[in-house]
C-alpha positions in Angstrom: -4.8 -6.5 25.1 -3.1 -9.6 23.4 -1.7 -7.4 20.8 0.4 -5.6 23.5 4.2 -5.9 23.6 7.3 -4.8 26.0 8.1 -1.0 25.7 11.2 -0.4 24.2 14.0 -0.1 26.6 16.4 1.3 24.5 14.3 4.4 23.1 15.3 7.6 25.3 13.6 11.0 25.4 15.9 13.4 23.3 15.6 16.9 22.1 14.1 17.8 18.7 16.7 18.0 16.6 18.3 14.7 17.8 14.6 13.2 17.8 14.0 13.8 14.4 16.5 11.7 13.4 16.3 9.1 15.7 12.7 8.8 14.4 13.9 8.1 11.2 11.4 6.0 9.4 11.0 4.1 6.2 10.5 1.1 4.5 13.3 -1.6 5.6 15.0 -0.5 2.4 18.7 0.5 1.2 20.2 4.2 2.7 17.2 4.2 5.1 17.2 3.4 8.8 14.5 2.0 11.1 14.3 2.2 14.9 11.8 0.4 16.8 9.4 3.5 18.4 6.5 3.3 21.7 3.4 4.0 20.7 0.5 5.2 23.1 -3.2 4.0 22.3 -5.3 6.9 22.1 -8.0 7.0 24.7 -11.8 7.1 23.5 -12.1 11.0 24.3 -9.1 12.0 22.3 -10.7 10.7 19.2 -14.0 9.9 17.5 -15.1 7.4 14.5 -15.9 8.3 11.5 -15.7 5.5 9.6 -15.8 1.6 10.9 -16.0 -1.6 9.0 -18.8 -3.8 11.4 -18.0 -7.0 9.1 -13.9 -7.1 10.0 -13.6 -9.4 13.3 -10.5 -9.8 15.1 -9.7 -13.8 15.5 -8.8 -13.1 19.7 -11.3 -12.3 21.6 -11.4 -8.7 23.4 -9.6 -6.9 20.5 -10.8 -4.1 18.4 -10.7 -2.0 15.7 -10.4 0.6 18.4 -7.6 -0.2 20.4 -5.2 0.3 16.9 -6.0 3.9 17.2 -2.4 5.6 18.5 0.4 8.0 18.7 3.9 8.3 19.2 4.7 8.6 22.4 8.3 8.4 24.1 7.3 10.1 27.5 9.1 8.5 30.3 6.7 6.6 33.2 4.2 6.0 30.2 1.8 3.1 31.6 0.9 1.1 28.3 2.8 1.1 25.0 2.6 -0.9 21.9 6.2 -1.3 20.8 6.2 -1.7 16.3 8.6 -1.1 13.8 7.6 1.1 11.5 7.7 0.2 7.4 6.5 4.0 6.5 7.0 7.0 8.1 3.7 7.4 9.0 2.2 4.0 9.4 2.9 1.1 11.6 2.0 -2.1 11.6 1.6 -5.0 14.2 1.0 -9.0 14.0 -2.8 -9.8 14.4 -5.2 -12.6 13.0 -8.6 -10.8 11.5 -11.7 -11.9 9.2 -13.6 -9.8 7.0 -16.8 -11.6 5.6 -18.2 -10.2 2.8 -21.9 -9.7 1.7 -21.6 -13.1 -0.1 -20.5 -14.8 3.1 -17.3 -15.7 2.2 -14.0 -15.8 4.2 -11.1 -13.2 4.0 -8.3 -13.9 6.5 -5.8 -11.0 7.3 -2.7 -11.1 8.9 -1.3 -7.8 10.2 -2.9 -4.9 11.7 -1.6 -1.7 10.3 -2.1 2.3 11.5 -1.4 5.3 9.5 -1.3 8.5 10.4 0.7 8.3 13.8 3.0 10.9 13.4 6.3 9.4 12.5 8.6 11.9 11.1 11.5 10.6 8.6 13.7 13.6 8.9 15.8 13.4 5.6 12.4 14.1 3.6 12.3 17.1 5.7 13.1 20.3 3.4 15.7 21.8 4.8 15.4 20.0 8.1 12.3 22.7 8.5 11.8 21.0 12.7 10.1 23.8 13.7 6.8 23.3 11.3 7.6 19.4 10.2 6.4 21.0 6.6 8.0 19.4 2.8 6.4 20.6 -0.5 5.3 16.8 -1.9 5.8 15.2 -5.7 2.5 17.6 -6.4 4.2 21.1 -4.9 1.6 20.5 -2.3 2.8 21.6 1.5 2.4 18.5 3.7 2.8 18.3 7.6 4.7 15.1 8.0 3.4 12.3 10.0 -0.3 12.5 10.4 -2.7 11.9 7.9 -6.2 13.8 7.5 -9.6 13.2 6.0 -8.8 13.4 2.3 -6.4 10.3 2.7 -9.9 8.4 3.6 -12.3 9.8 1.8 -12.5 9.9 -2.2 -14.9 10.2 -4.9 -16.0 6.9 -4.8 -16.8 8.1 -1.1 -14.9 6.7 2.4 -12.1 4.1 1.8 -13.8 1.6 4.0 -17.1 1.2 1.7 -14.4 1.8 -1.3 -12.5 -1.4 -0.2 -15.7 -3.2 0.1 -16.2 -2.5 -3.2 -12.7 -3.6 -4.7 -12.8 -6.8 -2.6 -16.5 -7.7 -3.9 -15.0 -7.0 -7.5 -12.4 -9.9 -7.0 -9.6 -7.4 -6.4 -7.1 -8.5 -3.6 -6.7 -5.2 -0.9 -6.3 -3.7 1.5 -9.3 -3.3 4.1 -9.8 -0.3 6.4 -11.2 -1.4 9.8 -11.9 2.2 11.3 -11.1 5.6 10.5 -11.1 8.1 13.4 -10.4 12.0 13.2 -8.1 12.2 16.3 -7.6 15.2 18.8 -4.0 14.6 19.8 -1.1 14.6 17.5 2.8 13.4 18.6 5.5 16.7 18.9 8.6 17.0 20.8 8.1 13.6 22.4 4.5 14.1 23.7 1.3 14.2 22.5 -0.5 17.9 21.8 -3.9 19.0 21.8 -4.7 19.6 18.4 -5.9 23.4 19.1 -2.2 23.8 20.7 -0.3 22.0 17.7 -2.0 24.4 15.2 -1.6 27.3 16.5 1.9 26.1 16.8 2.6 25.7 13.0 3.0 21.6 13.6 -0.7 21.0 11.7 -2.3 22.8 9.2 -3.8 26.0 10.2 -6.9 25.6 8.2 -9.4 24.0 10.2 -10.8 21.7 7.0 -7.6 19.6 7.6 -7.8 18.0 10.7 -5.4 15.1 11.7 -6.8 11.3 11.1 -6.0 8.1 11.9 -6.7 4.7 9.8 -6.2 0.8 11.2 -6.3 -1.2 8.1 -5.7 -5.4 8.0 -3.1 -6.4 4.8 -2.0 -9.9 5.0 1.3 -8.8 5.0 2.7 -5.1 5.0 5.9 -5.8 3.5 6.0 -4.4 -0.3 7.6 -6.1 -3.1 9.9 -3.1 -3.5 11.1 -3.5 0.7 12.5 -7.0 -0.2 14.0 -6.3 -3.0 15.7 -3.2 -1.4 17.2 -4.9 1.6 19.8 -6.7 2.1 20.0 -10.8 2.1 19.7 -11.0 6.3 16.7 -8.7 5.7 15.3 -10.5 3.0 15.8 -13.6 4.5 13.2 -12.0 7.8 10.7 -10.9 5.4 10.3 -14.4 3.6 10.0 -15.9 7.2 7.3 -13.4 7.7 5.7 -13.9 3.9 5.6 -17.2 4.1 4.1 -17.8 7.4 1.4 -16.0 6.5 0.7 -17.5 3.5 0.8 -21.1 4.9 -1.5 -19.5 7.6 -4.5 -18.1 4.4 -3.8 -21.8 2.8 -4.9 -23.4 6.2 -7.8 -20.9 6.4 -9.0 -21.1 2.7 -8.3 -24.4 1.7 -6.2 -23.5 -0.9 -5.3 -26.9 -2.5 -1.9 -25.9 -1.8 0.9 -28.0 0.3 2.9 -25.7 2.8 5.4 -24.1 1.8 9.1 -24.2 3.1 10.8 -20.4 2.5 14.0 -22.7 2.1 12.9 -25.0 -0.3 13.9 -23.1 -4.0 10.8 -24.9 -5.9 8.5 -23.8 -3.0 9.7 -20.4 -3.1 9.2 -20.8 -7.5 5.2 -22.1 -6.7 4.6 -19.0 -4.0 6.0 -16.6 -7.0 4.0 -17.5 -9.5 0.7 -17.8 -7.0 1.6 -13.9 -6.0 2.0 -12.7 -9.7 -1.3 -14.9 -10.5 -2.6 -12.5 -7.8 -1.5 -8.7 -9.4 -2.3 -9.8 -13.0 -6.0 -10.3 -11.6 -6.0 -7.0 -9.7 -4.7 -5.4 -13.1 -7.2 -7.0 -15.2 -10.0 -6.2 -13.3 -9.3 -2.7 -12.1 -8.9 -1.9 -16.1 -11.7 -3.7 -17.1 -13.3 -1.7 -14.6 -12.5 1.5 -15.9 -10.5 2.7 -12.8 -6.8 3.8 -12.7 -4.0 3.4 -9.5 -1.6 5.4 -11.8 0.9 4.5 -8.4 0.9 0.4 -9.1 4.7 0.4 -8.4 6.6 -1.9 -6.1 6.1 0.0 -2.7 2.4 -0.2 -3.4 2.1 -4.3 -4.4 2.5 -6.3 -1.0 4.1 -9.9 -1.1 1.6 -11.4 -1.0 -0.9 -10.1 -3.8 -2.5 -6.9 -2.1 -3.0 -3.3 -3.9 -2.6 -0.5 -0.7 -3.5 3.1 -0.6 -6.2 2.4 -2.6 -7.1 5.9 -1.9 -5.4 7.0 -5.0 -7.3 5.2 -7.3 -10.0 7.1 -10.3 -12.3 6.3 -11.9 -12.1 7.6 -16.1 -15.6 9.6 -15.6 -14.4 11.4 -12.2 -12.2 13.5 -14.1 -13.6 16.9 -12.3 -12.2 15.1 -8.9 -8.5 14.9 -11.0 -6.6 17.7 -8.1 -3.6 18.0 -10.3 -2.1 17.9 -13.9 -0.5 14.5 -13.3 -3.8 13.0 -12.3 -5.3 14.5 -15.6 -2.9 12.8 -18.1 -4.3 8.9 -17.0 -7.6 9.9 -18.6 -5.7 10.7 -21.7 -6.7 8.3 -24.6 -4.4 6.3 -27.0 -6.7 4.3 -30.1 -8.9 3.3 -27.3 -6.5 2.5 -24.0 -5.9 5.2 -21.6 -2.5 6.7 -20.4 -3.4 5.3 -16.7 -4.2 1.7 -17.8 -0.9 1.6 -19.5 1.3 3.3 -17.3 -0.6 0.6 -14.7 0.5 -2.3 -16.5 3.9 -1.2 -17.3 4.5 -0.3 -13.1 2.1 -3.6 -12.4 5.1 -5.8 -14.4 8.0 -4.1 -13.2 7.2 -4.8 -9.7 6.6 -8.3 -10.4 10.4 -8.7 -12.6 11.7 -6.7 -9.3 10.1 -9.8 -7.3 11.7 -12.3 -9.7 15.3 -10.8 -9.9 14.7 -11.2 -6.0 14.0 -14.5 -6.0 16.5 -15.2 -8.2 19.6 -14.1 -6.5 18.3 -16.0 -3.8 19.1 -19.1 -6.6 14.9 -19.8 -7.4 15.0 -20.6 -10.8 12.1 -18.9 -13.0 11.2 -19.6 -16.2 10.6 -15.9 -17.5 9.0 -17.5 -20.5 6.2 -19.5 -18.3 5.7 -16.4 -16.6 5.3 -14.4 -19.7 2.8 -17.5 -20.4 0.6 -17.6 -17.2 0.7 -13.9 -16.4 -1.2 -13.3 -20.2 -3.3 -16.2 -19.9 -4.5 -14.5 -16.2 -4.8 -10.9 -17.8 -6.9 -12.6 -20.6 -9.2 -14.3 -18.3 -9.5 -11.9 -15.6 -10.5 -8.9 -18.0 -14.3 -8.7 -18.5 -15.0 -7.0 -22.5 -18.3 -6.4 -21.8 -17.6 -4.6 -18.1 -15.3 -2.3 -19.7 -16.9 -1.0 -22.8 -20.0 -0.9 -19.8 -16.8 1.4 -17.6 -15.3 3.0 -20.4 -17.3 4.2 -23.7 -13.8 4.7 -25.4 -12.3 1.7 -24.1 -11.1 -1.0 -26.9 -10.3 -4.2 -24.9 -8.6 -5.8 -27.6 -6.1 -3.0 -28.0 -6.0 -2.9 -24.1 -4.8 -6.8 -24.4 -3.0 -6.0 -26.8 -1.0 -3.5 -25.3 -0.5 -5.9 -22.3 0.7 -8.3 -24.1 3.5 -6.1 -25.7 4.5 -4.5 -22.7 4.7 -7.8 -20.8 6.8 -10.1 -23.3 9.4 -6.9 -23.7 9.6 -6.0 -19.6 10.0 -10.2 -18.5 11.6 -11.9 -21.2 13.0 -8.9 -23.5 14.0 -7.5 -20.0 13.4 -4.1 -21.8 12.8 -1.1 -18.7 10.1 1.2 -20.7 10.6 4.6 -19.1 8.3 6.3 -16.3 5.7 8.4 -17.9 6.0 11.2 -14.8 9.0 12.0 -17.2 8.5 10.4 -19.9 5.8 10.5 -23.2 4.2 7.7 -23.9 5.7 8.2 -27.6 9.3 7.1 -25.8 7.9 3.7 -25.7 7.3 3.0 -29.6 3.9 0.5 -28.4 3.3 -1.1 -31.4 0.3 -2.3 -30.4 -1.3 1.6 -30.4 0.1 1.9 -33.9 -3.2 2.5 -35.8 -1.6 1.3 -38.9 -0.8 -2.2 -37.3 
């Protein structure tokens, strides 16, 4: 497989408490460690598809959605492991050129090959370092078994995330893609891989049968988040611009983008592929609230570097309110003289990612014109947003408040430099929008 690299001759079977931690995963970020880890590709009896996207091609012959389909696995004598270094403690992700063409016939070149789901524990989310079941209580007070993923990551009320991506990529939304979804029969503990009938009776998995460990191999052009650069430190920053960069010279070969290439050392290079990346979210914004559909989790860790939404799986649409599982998700269909609580709490995280990417740049010396960005990123939003889709999407929707509030929340967060405060804690009140002001 051409994808396949050297096993990792430094990793060492250890015992579960010292495993735990050496498993320690997370984004390349501040206060969290990352440690290369063997992965074994599952065999085509210890799963079974459930979901496959027929239109994504890998650019090298021979490879397939299929062969992305693995575990953990640090067994010693192992014959064939994919070594990766994990960005998330339960996904991995690994260098590989693939096309998905959509029903229109055009071209979308990705760049990484990413699996979630493969059972990577990051043991200082554990609650009190609970080995035995791998179980935390989540931001919702919803028990979770760390590391594997199951079918409601994949399948929403719009229905499966592969025909869900389709949809979100046909609406001129940059994201991520899902290649295949498979519901897996072996799940990673103790350094080996466990039937799942043994690793539920076992506490490791969810006893009730309805949750059942999955697997999803999604393309991204890159998997490195605005928020993992702008975490790490400047050696680590420097790696994920190599990376970035790459990439996108690769999509401007591909596409034709009337683009010269860029040089990741070159300041006003580095000031062009800023502005083409917040072009890039502003659209995704525009349309998904001119749709009438809510991320309500558009912060940094979720915007990729080079333009993409991910775990799209948490986006709503306002009418599938009886699908809301929680209070939280409630709130975003709550509705301000015509704008909902999600839309705005979307452009407010939507922006703060992107000043996080500037004040990046910027103590890397890239000079930005906050002011131009103010300029271009309004002139996108205005552009991008369809008034006659969203009335269409939303029947209490007012798209000129919704610009409106945009604007406001944009001109204070880049050149005001104002931080509004996170609605999980905050009300909406806190951030005096004069652009809901009815009175205005």
């Amino acid at each position: 497989m051409k994808f396949e690299r050297p096993q990792f001759d430094g990793y060492k079977k250890t015992e579960l408490d010292e495993q735990a931690i050496s498993l320690e995963k997370g984004r390349l970020i501040k206060g969290v460690d990352s440690h290369p880890v063997i992965l074994r590709p599952l065999t085509p009896e210890e799963y079974r598809v459930e979901w496959k996207n027929e239109d994504i091609t890998s650019d090298v012959a021979g490879v397939n959605a299929e062969d992305f389909v693995y575990m953990i696995d640090n067994t010693k004598n192992i014959g064939v492991a994919v070594m990766g270094e994990a960005p998330h403690w339960r996904n991995v992700a690994t260098p590989g050129d693939t096309t998905y063409t959509d029903s229109t016939g055009v071209k979308h070149h990705f760049f990484e090959i990413a699996t979630k789901g493969i059972g990577v524990v990051k043991s200082e989310v554990i609650k009190d370092y609970d080995y035995e079941t791998l179980a935390i209580w989540n931001e919702y007070d919803n028990q979770i078994n760390l590391g594997h993923s199951w079918q409601a990551d994949y399948n929403m009320f719009e229905g499966d995330l592969v025909e869900f991506n389709k949809k979100l990529i046909g609406m001129g939304i940059r994201s991520e893609m899902y290649w295949v979804i498979a519901k897996v029969d072996k799940v990673s503990f103790e350094g080996k891989l466990m039937d799942v009938k043994n690793a539920r009776e076992k506490g490791v998995i969810h006893k009730n049968k309805q949750l059942h460990p999955y697997v999803g191999v999604r393309v991204l052009r890159t998997n490195h988040r605005i928020e993992e650069f702008t975490e790490s430190d400047i050696s680590r920053q420097d790696d994920i611009l190599t990376q970035v960069i790459d990439n996108f010279n690769k999509e401007t070969m591909f596409t034709g983008r009337e683009m010269s290439v860029l040089d990741k050392d070159n300041k006003a290079d580095l000031e062009k592929y800023y502005f083409v990346v917040t072009e890039q979210h502003i659209k995704n914004l525009a349309k998904l609230i001119s749709n009438g559909f809510t991320y309500y989790h558009m912060h940094s860790s979720n915007l990729t570097m080079m333009g993409e939404i991910v775990d799209t799986g948490v986006i709503e649409g306002i009418y599938s309110r009886n699908k809301f599982k929680n209070e939280e998700d409630i709130k975003r269909t709550e509705v301000f003289n015509g704008v909902r609580v999600g839309y705005i709490k979307d452009m407010r995280d939507c922006i703060l990612g992107l000043r996080k990417l500037l004040t990046g740049l910027t103590h890397k010396d890239v000079s930005i014109d906050r002011n131009k960005v103010c300029e271009n990123a309004l002139a996108t939003f205005k552009l991008e947003f369809d008034d006659v889709v969203s009335i269409k999407s939303d029947k209490k929707a007012s798209p000129e408040i919704i610009k409106k509030c945009f604007e406001e929340i944009l001109k204070r967060m880049i050149v005001g430099r104002e931080t509004l405060p996170a609605l999980k804690h905050n009300s909406l009140s806190s951030w005096n929008l004069k652009a809901l002001d009815t009175k205005s």
